[in-house]
N, C-alpha and C positions, 0 to 999 in steps of 0.2 A: 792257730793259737789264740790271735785276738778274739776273732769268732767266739768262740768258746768261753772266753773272758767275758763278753759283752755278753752272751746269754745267762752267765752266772748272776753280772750284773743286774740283766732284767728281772732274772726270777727275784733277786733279793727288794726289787720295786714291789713285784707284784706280793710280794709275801707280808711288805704292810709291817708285821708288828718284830718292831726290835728284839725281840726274844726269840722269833722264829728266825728272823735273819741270821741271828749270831749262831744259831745251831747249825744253819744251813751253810752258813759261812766255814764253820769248821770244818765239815765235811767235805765242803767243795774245794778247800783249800790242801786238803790231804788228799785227794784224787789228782789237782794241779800238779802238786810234789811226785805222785806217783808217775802220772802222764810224762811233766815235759821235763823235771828235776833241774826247774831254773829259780833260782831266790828271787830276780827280777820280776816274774811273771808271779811269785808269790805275793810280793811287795805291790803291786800294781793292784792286784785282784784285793787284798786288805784295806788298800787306799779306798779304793771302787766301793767295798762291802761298808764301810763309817760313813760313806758319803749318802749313799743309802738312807742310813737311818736320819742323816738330816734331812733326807727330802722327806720321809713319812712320817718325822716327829707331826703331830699335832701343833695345827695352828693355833694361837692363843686368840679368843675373842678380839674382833675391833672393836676400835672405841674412840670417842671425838676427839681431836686434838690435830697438831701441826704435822703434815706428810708432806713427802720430795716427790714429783713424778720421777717415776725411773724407765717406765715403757710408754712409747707413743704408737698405738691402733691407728686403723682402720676410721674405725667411730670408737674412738671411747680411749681411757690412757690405765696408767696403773700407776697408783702411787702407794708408797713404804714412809716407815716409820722403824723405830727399832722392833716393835715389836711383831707388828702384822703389815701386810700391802692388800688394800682395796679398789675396787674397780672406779673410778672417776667416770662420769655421763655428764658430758659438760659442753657448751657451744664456746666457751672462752678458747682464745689462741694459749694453748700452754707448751710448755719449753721441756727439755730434760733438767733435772733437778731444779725447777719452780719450786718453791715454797709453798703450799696452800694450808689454808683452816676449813677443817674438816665439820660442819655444822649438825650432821645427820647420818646416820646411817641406817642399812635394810640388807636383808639377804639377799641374794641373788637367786632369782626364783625364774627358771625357764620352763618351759615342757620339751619332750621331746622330740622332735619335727620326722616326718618320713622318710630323713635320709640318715634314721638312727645318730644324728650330730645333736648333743646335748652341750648347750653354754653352761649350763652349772656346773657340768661336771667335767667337761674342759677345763672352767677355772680353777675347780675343785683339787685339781692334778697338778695347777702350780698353787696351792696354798691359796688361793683369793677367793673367798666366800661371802664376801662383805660388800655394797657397792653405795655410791650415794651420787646426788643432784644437785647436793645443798655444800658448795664450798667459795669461799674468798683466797684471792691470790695476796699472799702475804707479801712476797719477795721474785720477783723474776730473777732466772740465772743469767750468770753472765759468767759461765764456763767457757770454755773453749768447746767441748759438745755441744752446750747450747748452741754456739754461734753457729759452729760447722753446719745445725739442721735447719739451723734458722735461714742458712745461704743455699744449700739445698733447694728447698722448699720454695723457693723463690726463683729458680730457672727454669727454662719453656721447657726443659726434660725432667722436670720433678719427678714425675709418676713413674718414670723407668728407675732412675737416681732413688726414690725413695724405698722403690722395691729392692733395687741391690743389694742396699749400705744397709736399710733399717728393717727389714722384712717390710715393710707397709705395702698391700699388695691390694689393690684396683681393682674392680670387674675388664678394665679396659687395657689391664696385662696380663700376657700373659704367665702366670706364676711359676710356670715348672723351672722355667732356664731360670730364674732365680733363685729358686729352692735348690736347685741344685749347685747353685753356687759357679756356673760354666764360666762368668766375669773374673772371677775373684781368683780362681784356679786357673784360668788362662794365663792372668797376669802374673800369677808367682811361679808357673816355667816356663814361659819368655824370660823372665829375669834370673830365675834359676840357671839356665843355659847358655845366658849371655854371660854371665858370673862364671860360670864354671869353666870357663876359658881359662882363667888366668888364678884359681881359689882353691880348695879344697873341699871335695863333696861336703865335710861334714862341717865345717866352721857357717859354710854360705847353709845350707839346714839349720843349721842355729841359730844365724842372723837372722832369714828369715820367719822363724818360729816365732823369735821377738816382736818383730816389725808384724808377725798377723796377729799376738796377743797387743799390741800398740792399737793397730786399728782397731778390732773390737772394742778398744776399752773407747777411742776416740767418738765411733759411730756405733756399732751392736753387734752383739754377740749370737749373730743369727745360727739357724738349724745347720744349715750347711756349712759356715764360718767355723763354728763348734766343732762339725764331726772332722773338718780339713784339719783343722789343730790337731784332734786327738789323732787323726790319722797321720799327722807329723812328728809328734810326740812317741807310740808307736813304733815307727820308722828308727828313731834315734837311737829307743834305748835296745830293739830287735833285729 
């Protein structure tokens, strides 16, 4: 059933313009009705089909002025603004939601390399088209995110730590077992099973659901962090 959600989901990505989504949307939601005849599974797939259209709206031109980092690379950060998020290229030490002034901006101009992986159009896919070199730190955070990466970042296991918690991933780890989230899913049944002793299956599912939308918000909302939720989320209401 989710199956089948989640590639309704994808075609409405791939289909790009709100007008073709909304058609396909109806369609696909009267076959839902027909297939599995659950208002849930209607209600899910609706939420799924508007979410869509936010992610293919068109992004509105950057432009100079005050942004927050909100993602920390590899090499390089992302920072937002209300209106748009641009690529940061910077050697300064910067934080989750830093302040900076934005002095310059350029497009983001790659080629395509022989293993068909294109950075433009990578960024292109989450809305960041815009990139700059030329910025001032206005205000360092002093969130509690902040600190948490800031303490991080600072232990002799950074590189495994930072892979886990933040996706930040090294040539010198290996990335699968953290893409796949094997830390983060171990630890929530062990704790699930210790719980379940003495709780109810579905109160400790919902504790926990909490406690994984808490850390993301704490440290990130990585690939695998994301699909565990939706795959708990899921779970609760099927």
């Amino acid at each position: 059933m989710m199956l089948i959600v989640s590639l309704g989901f994808l075609a409405c990505i791939i289909l790009k313009d709100p007008l073709c989504i909304f058609c396909f949307s109806f369609c696909f939601l009267l076959y839902l009705n027909e297939r599995f005849h659950s208002k849930r599974i209607l209600i899910v797939f609706t939420i799924l089909s508007v979410f869509s259209i936010v992610l293919v709206k068109p992004c509105k031109e950057a432009e100079k002025g005050i942004y927050t980092i909100s993602e920390i690379k590899q090499s390089y950060y992302v920072a937002k603004n209300q209106r748009t998020r641009v690529l940061v290229q910077s050697d300064l030490d910067l934080n989750f939601k830093d302040q900076i002034q934005v002095d310059s901006l350029e497009p983001i101009h790659t080629d395509d390399n022989f293993t068909l992986f294109s950075f433009t159009k990578y960024n292109a896919s989450k809305n960041v088209f815009y990139k700059t070199k030329s910025i001032r730190i206005l205000k360092k955070s002093n969130s509690l995110k902040s600190k948490l990466y800031a303490y991080i970042a600072c232990q002799k296991k950074s590189k495994v730590l930072l892979s886990l918690y933040y996706g930040i991933h090294e040539d010198t780890i290996d990335e699968i077992y953290t893409m796949l989230g094997y830390g983060y899913i171990s630890a929530y049944f062990i704790v699930f099973n210790l719980l379940k002793r003495k709780y109810e299956d579905k109160k400790i599912r919902i504790s926990l659901l909490v406690l994984s939308i808490l850390f993301g918000s704490f440290f990130v909302f990585t690939l695998s962090l994301t699909r565990f939720i939706l795959y708990q989320i899921s779970y609760l209401f099927f």
